[in-house]
C-alpha positions in Angstrom: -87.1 20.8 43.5 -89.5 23.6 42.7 -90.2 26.6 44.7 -93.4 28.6 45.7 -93.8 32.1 46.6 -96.8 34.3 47.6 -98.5 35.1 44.5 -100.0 37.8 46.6 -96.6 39.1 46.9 -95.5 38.7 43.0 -98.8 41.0 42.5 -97.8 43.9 44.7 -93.6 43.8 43.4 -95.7 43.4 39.7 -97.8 46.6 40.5 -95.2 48.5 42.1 -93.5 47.8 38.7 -96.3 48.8 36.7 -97.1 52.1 39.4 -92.8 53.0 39.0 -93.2 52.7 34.9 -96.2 54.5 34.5 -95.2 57.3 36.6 -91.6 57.5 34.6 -93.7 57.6 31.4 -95.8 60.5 32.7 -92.8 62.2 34.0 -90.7 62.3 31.2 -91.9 60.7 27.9 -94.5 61.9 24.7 -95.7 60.7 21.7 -93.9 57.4 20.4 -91.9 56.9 23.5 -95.2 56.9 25.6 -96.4 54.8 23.9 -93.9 52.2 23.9 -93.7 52.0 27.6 -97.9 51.8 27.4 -97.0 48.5 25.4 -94.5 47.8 28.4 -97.2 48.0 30.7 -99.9 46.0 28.9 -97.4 43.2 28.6 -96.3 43.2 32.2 -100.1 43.5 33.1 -100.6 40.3 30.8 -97.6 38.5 32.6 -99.4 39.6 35.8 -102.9 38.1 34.9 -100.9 34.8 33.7 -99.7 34.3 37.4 -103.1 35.0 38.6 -104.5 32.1 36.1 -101.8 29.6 37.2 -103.2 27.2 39.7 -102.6 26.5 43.3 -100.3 24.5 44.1 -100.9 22.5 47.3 -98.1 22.8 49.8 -97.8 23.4 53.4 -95.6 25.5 55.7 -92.8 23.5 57.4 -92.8 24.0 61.3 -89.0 22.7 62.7 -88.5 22.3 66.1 -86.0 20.1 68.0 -86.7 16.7 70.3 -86.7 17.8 74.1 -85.3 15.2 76.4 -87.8 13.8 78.5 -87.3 14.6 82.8 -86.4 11.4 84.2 -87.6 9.0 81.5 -84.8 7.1 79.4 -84.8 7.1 75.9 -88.2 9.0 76.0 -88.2 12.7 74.0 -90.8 15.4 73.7 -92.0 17.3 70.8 -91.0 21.1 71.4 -93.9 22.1 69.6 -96.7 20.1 70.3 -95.5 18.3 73.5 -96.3 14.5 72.1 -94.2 12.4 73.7 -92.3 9.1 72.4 -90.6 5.9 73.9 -87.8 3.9 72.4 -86.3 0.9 74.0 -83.1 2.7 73.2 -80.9 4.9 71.9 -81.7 8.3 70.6 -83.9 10.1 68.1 -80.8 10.6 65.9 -80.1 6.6 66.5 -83.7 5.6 65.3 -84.1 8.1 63.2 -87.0 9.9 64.2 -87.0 13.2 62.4 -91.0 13.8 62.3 -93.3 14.5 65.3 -96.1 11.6 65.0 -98.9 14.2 66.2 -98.1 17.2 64.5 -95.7 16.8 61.8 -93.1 19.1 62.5 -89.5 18.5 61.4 -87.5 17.8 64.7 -83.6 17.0 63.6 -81.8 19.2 66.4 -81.3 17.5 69.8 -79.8 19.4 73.2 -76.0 18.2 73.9 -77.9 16.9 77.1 -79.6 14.4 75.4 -76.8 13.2 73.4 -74.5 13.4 76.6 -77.1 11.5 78.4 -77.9 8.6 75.4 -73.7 8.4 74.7 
């Protein structure tokens, strides 16, 4: 499964790179050896303008929550995060397995040891 990070936040750890070699360089290199780290930089600079080309890729957050039972209705259970409610003629969430909130998305695999004290 692939992963996605910030690309705003692989530009500032690339610039802080860029800042903490340049600043070595200054420090404590001449010559030759400056100028190998100036070929460091242009190719981390490169690297850093390649991540800037790639792409988009089109994901979205995920927002977890947990299934609330529902006061004095069986077998009914309540989205923590957007408050949607939902019926079922019985058992649990868990039983029917019902892991996604039909308004807003969100994961909702937890359940309160009420609810499965209650459904048992």
């Amino acid at each position: 499964m692939s992963e996605y990070i910030s690309r705003e936040a692989a530009i500032r750890a690339i610039n802080a790179v860029v800042s903490d070699i340049k600043a070595y360089s200054d420090k404590y290199c001449e010559g030759a050896e400056q100028k190998i780290f100036e070929q460091l930089v242009n190719g981390i600079l490169s690297a850093r303008q390649a991540i800037i080309e790639i792409p988009a890729a089109d994901v979205a957050p995920i927002v977890r929550g947990m299934w609330l039972a529902s006061e004095g209705e069986a077998n009914a259970f309540t989205c923590e995060k957007c408050g949607k409610t939902v019926e079922f003629g019985a058992g649990t969430t868990k039983d029917n397995e019902f892991n996604h909130c039909p308004r807003c998305g969100a994961e909702l695999h937890a359940l309160y040891e009420r609810q499965e004290a209650d459904h048992a």
